[in-house]
C-alpha positions in Angstrom: 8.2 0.8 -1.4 5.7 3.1 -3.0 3.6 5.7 -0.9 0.2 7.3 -2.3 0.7 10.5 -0.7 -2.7 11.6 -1.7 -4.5 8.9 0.2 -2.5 9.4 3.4 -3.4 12.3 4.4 -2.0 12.1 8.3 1.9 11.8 6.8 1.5 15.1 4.4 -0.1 18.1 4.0 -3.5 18.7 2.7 -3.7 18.5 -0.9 -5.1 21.5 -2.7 -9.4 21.3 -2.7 -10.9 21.9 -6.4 -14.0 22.6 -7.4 -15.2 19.5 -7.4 -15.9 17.5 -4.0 -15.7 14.1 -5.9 -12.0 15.4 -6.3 -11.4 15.2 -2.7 -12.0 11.0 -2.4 -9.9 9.1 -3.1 -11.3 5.1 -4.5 -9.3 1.7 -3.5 -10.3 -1.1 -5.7 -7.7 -4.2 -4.7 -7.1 -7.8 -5.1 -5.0 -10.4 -4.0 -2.6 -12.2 -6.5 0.8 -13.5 -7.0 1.6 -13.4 -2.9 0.6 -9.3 -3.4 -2.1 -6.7 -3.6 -2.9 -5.5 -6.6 -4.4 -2.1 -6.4 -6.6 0.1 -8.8 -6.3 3.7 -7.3 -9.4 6.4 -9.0 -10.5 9.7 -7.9 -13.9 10.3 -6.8 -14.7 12.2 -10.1 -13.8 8.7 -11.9 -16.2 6.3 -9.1 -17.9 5.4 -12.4 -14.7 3.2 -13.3 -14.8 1.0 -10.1 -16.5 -1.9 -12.0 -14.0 -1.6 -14.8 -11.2 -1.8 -12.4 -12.9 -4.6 -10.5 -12.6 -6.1 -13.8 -9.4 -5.3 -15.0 -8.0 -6.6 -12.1 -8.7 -10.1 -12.7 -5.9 -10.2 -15.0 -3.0 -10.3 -12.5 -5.7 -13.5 -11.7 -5.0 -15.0 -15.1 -1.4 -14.4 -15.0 -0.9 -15.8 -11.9 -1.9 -19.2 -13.2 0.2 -18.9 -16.1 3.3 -17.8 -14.5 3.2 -19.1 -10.8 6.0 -21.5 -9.7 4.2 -22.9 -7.1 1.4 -24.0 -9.3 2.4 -27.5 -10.7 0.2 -26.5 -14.1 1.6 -23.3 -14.8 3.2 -22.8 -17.8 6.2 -21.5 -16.0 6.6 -24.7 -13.9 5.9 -26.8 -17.6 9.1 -25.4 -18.8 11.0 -25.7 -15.7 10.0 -29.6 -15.6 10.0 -30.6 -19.8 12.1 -27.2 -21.1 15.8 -29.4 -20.7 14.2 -32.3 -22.7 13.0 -30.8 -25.6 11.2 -27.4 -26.9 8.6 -26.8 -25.0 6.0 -23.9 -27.2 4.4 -21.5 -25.9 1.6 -18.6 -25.7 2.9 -15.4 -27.3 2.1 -13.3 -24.0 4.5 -15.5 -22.1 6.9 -15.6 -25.4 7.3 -12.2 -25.5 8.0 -11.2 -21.7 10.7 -14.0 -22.1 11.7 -12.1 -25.1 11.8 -9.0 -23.4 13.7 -10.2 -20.1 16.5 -11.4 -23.0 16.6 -8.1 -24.2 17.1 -6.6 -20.7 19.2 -9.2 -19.5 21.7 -7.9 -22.3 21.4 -4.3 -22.1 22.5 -4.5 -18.4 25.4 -6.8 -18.6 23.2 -10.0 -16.9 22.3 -8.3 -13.6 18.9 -8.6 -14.1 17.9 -12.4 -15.0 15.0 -14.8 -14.3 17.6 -17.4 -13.6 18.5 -17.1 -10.4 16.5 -19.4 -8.2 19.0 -22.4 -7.5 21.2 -19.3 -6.6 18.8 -18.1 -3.7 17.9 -21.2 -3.2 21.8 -22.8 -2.5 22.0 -19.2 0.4 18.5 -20.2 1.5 16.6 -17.4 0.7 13.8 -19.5 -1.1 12.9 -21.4 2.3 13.1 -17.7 3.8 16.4 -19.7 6.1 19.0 -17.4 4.7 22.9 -19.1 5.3 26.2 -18.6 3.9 26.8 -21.5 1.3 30.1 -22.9 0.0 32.0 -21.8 -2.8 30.8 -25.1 -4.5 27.3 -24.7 -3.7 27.5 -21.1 -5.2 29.9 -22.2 -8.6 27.2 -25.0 -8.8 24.1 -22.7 -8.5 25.9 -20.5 -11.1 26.6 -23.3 -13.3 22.8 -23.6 -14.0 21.9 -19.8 -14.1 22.4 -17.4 -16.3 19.9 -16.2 -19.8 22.6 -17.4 -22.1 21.1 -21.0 -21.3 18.2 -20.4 -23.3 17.3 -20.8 -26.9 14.0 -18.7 -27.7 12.8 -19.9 -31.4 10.5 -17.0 -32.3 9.1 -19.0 -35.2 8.1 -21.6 -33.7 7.0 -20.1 -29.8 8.9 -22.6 -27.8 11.5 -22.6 -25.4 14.3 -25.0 -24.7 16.8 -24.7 -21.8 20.0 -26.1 -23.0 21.5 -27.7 -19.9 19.3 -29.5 -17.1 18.7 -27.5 -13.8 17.8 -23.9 -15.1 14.6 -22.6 -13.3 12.7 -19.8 -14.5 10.9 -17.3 -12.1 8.9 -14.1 -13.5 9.0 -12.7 -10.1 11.6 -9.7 -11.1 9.0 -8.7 -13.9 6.2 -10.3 -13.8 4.2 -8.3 -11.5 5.5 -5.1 -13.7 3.5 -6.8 -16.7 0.2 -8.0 -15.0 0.3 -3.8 -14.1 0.5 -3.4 -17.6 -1.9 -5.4 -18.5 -4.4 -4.5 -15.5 -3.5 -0.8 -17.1 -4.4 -1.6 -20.8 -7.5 -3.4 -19.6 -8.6 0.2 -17.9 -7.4 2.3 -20.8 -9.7 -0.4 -23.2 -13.0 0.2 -20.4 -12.4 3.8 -21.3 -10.4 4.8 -17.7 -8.0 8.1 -18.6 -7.0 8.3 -15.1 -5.9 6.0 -12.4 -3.0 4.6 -10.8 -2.5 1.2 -11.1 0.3 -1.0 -8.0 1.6 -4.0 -7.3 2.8 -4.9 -3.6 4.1 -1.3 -3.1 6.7 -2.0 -5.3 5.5 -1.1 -8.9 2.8 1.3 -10.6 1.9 2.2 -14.2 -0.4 5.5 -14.1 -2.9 6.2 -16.7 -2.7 9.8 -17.2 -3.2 11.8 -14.0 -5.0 15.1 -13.2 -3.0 17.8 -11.4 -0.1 17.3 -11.9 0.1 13.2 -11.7 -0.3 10.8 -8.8 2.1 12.0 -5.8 4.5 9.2 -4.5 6.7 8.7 -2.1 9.7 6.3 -2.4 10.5 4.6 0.8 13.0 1.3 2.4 12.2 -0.5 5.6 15.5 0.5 6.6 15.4 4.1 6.1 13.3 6.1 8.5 12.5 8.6 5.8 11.1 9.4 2.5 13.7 8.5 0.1 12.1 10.5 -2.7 9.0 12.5 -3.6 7.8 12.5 -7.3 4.7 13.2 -9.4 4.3 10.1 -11.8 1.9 11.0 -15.1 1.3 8.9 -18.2 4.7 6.4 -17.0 5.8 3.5 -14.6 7.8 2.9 -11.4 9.5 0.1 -10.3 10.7 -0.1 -6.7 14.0 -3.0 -5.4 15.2 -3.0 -2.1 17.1 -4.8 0.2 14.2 -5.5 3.1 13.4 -7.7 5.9 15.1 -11.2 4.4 18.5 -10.8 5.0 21.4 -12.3 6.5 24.5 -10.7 8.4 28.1 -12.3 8.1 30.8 -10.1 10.0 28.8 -7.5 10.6 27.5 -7.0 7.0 23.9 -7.2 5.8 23.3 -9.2 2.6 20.0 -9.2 1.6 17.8 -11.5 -0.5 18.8 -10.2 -4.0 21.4 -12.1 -5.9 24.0 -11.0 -8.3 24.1 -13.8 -10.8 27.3 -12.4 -12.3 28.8 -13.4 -9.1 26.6 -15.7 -7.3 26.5 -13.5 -4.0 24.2 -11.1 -2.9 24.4 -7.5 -4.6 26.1 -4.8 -2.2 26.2 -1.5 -1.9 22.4 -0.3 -2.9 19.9 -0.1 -0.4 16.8 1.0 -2.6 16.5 1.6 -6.4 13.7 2.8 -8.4 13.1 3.4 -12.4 10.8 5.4 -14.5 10.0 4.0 -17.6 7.1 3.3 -20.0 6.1 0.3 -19.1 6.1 -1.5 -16.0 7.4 -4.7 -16.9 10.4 -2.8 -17.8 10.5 -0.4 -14.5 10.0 -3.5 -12.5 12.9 -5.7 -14.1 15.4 -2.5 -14.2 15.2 -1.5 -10.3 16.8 -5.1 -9.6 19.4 -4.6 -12.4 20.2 -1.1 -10.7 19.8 -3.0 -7.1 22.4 -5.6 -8.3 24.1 -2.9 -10.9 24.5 0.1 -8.9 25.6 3.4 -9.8 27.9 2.8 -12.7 25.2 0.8 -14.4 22.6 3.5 -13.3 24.9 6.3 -15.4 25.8 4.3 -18.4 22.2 2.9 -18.9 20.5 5.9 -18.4 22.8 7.3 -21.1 22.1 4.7 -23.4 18.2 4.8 -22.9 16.9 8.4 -22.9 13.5 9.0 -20.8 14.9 6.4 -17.9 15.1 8.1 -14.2 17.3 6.1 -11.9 16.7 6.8 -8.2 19.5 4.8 -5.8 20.1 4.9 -2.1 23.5 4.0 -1.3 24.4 1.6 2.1 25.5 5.1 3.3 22.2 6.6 2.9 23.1 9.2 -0.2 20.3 9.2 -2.6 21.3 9.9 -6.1 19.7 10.2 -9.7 20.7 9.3 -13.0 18.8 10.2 -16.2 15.3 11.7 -16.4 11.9 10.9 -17.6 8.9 12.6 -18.9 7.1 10.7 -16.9 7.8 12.1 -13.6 8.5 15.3 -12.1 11.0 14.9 -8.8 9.6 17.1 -6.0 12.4 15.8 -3.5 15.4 14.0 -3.6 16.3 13.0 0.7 19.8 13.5 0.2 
């Protein structure tokens, strides 16, 4: 989860007063989309932005119709009904985050993938009832998942799943994009700074004065700050395991799957990127979730300008790469 330190005053010290009053207020402007708040975050100085980000944030509005599974007519829940029959086209906004989620899919070895439903559906984690499955529920579930099922003609926009029973859910990115867009929407109205979040879980900032906008990096099962940073000019994207979980033998699995393996990823607690964008932030801390630290070190040397925050299961907090885009004040080791 993601903290505005600068707006919670009572859990940090005082920040710094400026010459300015306006600097001292702080401006909320939120919405509710996609089972999440979507929050525009301006400095007094900038209050003449709040219609602009009332604005802006109808976007994630938009989206959520095309992308929702749970909306019958979305074009998500089109392909995941017609997709196996035949090609199904497209819009190029959804083209090209499908596009993208390919890309990323391959650059981290399939742990991150928008394929995994019938996988968290089979250990029950869609009806929020987690259980233990089979072995055949699991090889069945990963039968159907899995990126490589897809054929994305770029030509021609359309999509086409090539066995029946793939499901596609944005969740693992999608809420990283409509920041993006929310973000570019602002940037277009003029905004230069302003910090722009999705369910605590993932920010794109446009510019930042002082410094950037302070975060802290937090997990529900961690009774401290994992990390502090300054984000400026970049994204975040926050994974964790959290509430929905299930214990077998003593051991906490929580609700994010390993598709390579069908079980539930091990080993990371929390796991946070800085990147550009926050489509890509957002889909990259579940790849590190899933991926851990090997995949942390070899990405990060792969991709310059990534930062990779993890928390282990035995609390050690670690960091791979750097980014521009943030300065770490503290790493809770």
């Amino acid at each position: 989860m993601l903290v505005d330190r600068r707006t919670l005053l009572t859990r940090g010290p005082t920040p710094p007063r400026t010459s300015s009053p306006a600097a001292d207020v702080w401006l909320r402007v939120h919405r509710a989309a996609m089972a999440c708040r979507f929050e525009v975050l301006l400095s007094g100085e900038d209050r003449r932005h709040t219609a602009a980000a009332h604005d802006a944030l109808r976007e994630a509005d938009r989206l959520d119709a095309a992308w929702s599974i749970y909306r019958d007519d979305s074009a998500v829940s089109i392909l995941n009904r017609d997709a196996a029959d035949a090609p199904v086209r497209v819009e190029a906004e959804l083209f090209a985050l499908l596009a993208r989620a390919a890309d990323l899919w391959r650059r981290t070895d399939g742990a991150f993938d928008v394929t995994t439903t019938p996988l968290s559906r089979c250990w029950g984690f869609v009806a929020r009832e987690g259980r233990v499955p089979a072995d055949t529920e699991i090889e069945a579930a990963r039968a159907v998942a899995g990126l490589h099922h897809l054929t994305l003609d770029a030509a021609a926009r359309t999509v086409h799943f090539r066995v029946r029973g793939v499901e596609l859910n944005l969740g693992a990115i999608g809420k990283g994009a409509a920041v993006d867009a929310i973000a570019a929407r602002l940037a277009r109205r003029g905004v230069r700074h302003a910090l722009v979040s999705a369910a605590g879980s993932s920010a794109r900032a446009i510019g930042g004065r002082d410094g950037g906008f302070a975060v802290d990096v937090t997990s529900p099962l961690v009774d401290r700050p994992l990390a502090r940073l300054r984000l400026r000019g970049g994204a975040l994207g926050t994974s964790g395991i959290g509430v929905q979980s299930i214990v077998r033998d003593g051991r906490r699995f929580g609700h994010v799957i390993d598709p390579r393996t069908g079980w539930p990823a091990t080993g990371v607690v929390s796991a946070t990127v800085i990147a550009a964008d926050a489509a890509t932030a957002d889909a990259l801390s579940t790849a590190m979730l899933i991926g851990g630290p090997a995949l942390a070190e070899r990405y990060c040397a792969a991709h310059p300008d990534t930062l990779v925050i993890l928390t282990t299961e035995d609390r050690r907090t670690v960091r791979f790469g750097a980014s521009r885009a943030a300065l770490v004040e503290a790493l809770c080791t």
